[in-house]
C-alpha positions in Angstrom: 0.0 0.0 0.0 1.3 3.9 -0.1 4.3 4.2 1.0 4.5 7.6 2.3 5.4 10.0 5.5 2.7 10.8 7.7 0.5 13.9 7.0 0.9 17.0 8.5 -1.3 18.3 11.4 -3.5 21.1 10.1 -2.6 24.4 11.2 -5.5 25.3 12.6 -3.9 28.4 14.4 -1.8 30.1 11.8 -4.9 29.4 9.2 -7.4 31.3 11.6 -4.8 34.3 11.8 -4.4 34.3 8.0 -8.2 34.7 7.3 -8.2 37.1 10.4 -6.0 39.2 8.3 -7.6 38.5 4.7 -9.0 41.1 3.0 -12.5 42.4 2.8 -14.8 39.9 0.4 -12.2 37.1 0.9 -14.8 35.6 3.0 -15.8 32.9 0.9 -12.2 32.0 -0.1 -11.6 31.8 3.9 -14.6 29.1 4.0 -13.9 27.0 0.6 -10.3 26.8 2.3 -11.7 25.4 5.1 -13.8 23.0 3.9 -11.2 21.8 1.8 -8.8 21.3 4.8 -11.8 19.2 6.5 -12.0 16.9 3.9 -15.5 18.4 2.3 -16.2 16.6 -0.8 -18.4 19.7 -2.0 -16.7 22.2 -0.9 -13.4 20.6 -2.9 -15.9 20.2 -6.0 -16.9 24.4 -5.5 -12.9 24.8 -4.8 -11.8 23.4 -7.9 -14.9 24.8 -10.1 -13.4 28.4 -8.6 -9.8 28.0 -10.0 -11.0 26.4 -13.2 -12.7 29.6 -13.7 -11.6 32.0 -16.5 -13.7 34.8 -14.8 -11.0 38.0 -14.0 -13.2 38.4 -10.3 -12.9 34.7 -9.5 -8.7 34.9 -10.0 -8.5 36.3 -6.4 -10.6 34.2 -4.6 -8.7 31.4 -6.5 -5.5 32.5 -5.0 -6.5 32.9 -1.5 -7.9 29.3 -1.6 -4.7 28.0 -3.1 -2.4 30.3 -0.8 -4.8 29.2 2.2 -4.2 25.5 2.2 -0.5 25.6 0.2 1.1 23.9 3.6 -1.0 21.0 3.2 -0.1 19.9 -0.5 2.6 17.8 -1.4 1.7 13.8 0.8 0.0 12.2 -2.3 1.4 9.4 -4.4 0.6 11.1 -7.6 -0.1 8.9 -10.6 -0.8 9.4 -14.5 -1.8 7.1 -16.7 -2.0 7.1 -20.6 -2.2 5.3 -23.5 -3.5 4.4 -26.4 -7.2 4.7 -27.5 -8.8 1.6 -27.0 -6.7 0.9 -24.1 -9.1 0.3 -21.5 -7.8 3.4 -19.0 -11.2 4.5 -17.7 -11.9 0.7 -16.7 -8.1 0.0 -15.5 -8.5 3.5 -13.1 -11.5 1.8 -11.6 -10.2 -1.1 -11.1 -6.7 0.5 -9.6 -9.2 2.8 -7.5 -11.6 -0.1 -6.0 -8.1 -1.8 -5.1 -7.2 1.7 -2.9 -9.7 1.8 -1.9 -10.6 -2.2 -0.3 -7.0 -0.9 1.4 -8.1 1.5 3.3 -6.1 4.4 0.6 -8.4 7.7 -0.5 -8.2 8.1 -4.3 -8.5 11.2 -5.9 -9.6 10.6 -9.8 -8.8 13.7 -12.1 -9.8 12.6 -15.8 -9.8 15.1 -18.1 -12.2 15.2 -20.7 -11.5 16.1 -24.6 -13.0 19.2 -25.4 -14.4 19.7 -29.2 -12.7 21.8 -31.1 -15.5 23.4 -32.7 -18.1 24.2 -30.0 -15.6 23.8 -26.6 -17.9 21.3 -25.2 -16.9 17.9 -23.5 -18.9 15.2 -22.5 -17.3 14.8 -18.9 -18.5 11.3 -18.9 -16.2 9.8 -16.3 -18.3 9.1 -13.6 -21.0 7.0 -15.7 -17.7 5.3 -17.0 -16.7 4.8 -13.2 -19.8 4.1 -12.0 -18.6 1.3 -9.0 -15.5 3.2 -8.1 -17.7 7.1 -8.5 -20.3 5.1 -5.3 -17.3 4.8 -3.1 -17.1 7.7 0.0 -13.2 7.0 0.0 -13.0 8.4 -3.8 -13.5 11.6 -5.5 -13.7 11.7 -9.1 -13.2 15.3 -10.8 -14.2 15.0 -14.5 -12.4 18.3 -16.1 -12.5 19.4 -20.3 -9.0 20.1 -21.5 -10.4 22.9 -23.4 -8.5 22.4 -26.2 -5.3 22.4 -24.0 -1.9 20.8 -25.8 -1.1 17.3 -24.5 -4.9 16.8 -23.0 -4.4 18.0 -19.7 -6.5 20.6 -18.3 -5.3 23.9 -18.0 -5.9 23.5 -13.9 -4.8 19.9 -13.5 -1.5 21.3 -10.7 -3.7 23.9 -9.0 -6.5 20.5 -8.6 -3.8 18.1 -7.4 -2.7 20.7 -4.6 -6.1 20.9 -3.7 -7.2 17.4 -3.4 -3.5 16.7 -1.8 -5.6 19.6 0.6 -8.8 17.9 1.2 -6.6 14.7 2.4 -6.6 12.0 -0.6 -3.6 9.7 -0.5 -3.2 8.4 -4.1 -4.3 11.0 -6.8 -4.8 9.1 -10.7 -4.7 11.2 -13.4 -6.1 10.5 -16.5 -4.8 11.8 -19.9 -6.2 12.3 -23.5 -4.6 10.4 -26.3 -0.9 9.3 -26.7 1.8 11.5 -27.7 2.4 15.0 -26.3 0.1 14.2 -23.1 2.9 12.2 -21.7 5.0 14.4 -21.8 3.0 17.3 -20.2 1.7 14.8 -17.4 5.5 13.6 -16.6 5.9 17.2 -15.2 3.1 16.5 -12.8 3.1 13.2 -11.6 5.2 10.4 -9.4 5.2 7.8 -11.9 4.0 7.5 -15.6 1.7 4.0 -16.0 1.2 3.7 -20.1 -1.4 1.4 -21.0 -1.2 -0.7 -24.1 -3.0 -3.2 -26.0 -2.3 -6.3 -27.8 -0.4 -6.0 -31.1 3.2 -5.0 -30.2 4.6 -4.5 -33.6 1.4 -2.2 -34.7 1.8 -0.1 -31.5 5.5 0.3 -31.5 5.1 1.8 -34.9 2.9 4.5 -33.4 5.4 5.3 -30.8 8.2 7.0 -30.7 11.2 6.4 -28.4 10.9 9.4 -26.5 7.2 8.4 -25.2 8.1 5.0 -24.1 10.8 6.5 -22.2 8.9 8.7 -20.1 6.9 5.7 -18.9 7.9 4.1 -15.2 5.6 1.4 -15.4 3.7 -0.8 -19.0 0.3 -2.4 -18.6 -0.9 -4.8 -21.1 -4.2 -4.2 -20.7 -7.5 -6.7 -21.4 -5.2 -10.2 -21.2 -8.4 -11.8 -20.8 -10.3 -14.3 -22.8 -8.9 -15.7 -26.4 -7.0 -11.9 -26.3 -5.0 -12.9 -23.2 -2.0 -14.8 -25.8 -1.8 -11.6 -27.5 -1.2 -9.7 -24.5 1.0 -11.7 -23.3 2.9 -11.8 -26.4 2.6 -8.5 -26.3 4.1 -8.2 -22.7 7.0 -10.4 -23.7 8.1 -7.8 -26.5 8.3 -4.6 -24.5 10.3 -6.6 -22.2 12.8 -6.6 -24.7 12.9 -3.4 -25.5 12.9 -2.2 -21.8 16.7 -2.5 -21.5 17.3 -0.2 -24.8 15.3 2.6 -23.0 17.0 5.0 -20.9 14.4 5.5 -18.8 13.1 8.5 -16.9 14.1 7.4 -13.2 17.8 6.5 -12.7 18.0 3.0 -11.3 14.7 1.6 -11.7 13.5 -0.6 -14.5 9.9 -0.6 -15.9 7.9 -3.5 -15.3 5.8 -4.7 -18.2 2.8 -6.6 -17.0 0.0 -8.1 -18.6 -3.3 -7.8 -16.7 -7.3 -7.8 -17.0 -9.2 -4.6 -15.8 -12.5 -6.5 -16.2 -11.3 -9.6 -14.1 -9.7 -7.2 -11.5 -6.6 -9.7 -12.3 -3.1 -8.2 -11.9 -4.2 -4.6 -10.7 -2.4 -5.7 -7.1 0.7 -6.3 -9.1 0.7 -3.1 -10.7 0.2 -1.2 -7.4 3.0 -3.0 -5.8 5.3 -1.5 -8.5 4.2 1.6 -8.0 4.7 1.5 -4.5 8.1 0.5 -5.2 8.9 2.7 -7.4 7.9 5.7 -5.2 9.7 4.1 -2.5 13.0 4.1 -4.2 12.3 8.0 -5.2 12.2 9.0 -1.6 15.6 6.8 -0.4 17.3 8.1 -3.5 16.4 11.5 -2.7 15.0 11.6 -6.4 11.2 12.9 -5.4 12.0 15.6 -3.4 14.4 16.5 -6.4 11.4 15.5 -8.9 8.7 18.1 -6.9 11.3 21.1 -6.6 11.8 20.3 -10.7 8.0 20.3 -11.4 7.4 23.0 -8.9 10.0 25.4 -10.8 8.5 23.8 -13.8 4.8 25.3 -13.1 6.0 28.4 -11.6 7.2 29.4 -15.0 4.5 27.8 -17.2 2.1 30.3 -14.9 4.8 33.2 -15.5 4.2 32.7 -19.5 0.3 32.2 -19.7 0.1 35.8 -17.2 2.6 37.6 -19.8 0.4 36.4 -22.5 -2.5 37.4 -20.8 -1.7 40.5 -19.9 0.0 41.7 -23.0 -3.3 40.9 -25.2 -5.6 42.8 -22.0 -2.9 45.8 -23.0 -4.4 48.7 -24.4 -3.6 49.0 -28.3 -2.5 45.8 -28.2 -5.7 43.9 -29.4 -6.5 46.6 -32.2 -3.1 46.4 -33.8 -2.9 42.7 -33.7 -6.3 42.6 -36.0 -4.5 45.2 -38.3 -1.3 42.7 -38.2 -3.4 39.8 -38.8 -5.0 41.4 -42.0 -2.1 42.7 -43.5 -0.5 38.8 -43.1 -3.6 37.3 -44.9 -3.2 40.4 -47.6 0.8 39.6 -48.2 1.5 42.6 -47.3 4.2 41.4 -44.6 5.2 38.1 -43.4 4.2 37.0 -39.7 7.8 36.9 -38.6 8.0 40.6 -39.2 4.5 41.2 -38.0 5.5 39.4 -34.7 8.5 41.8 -34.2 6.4 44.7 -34.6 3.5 43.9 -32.4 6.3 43.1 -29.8 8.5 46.5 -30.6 5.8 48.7 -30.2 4.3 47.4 -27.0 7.7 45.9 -25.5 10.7 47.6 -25.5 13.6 46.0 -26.2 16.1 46.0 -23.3 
């Protein structure tokens, strides 16, 4: 089961003081804090909705909640799994989460949703997908649209896992959209990397490059069940000899290839046993406490970029010259690389 330090006592105090010293209309902040620090499944659900928000009056708020309960974040196994369509993740998750669960673990589910790139609607379908695991008390599943966002994570995913970290789950699952470029932006979040995979090595292996199947810490063959289980195992057998011409993302640790059956709940145990492992030999290696300053720094300046973005299109002028920009491109009257330059140049001095 998790292998993990203790959590830390809840600073009742000092978090009385702050909110003593909050400023007028933080009020509900203050409360949504609170809640989350109890353990409040619907006051994390309100929590999360508020720093998913795009609303400029809700970005305050947001802050004070995430500022509020900051010193509580960080005692979570944190998981992401992938893979490719077809793979079965929605139905491994549940069957990893009932597992946690039977053990006496709190599972935090974040699955993020595809959004449409047409309308910017999702189905957020998760919890019909879940629907044993979604009944449980000791889970919390948090469905969220990836609005379009590059490697199908949702914009919110880090500010989510520090809040559910928060509210007191032990093992938060992340689900991803697609393979490819969601590993990648996952790996920056997460303890360990599970990629799910399906029968048919030689298909699969064309569809993946190198850099992807080094990112992952742990393979699951999934649905090795019925006349598919040879195949899977098959399957299993050829990653395993590919394992040692990875490099690998976490210095002296192998992957584990296993082949397993969501449906028949068979192998799931095996799976969480290298996970547990594998976080275990981060902590004595002194590689997760390296890994979380990394993806701390990591986040701090992904949030740096998307304000200097922000604000430089809120900028006065800014929006009204870009449209002129953007016709003059589509007329050929200059090229974007110039047009770039003189958006910046006129509303950022060069140094």
């Amino acid at each position: 089961m998790p292998v993990m330090e203790p959590p830390k006592p809840i600073r009742r105090a000092r978090h009385a003081d702050s909110m003593r010293r909050a400023a007028p209309g933080a009020a509900d902040a203050a409360a949504l804090a609170e809640g989350v620090l109890r353990g409040d499944r619907a006051m994390l659900a309100r929590a999360i909705t508020l720093i998913e928000s795009n609303a400029p009056a809700h970005r305050p708020p947001a802050r004070e909640v995430l500022r509020a309960v900051s010193e509580m974040t960080g005692n979570a196994i944190r998981i992401g799994i992938s893979g490719v369509p077809g793979a079965g993740k929605s139905t491994f998750i549940e069957s990893l989460g009932n597992h946690l669960c039977d053990h006496g673990c709190r599972v935090a589910v974040l699955a993020v949703d595809p959004s449409s790139s047409l309308s910017g609607g999702s189905i957020l379908g998760d919890k019909t997908r879940m629907e044993t695991l979604s009944r449980r008390p000791e889970c919390f599943i948090r469905p969220s649209p990836s609005s379009g966002n590059l490697g199908g994570v949702a914009r919110k995913t880090r500010e989510t896992i520090a809040l559910c970290e928060a509210a007191g789950y032990d093992v938060i699952l992340i689900e991803t959209v697609g393979v490819g470029q969601s590993e990648i932006t996952v790996r920056s979040m997460v303890d360990c990397l599970i990629l799910l995979l399906i029968a048919g090595a030689g298909d699969e292996l064309q569809g993946m490059k190198k850099g992807i199947l080094e990112i992952a810490d742990i393979f699951v063959v999934n649905k090795a069940d019925g006349e598919n289980r040879p195949r899977a195992e098959a399957t299993r057998a050829e990653f395993e000899r590919i394992i040692p011409l990875l490099s690998g993302a976490v210095a002296g640790w192998k992957p584990p290839v296993f082949a397993i059956s969501s449906i028949e709940h068979r192998g799931t145990s095996d799976v969480w046993d290298a996970t547990s492992r594998l976080h275990r030999h981060l902590r004595t290696t002194g590689q997760l406490e390296e890994l979380r300053r990394k993806q701390t720094l990591d986040w701090w300046r992904e949030l740096v970029e998307q304000e200097l973005h922000a604000r430089f299109l809120a900028s006065p002028g800014v929006a009204e010259h870009s449209r002129r920009l953007e016709h003059d491109i589509l007329e050929g009257l200059i090229p974007p690389s110039l047009a770039a330059e003189e958006l910046l140049d006129r509303f950022v001095p060069r140094s």
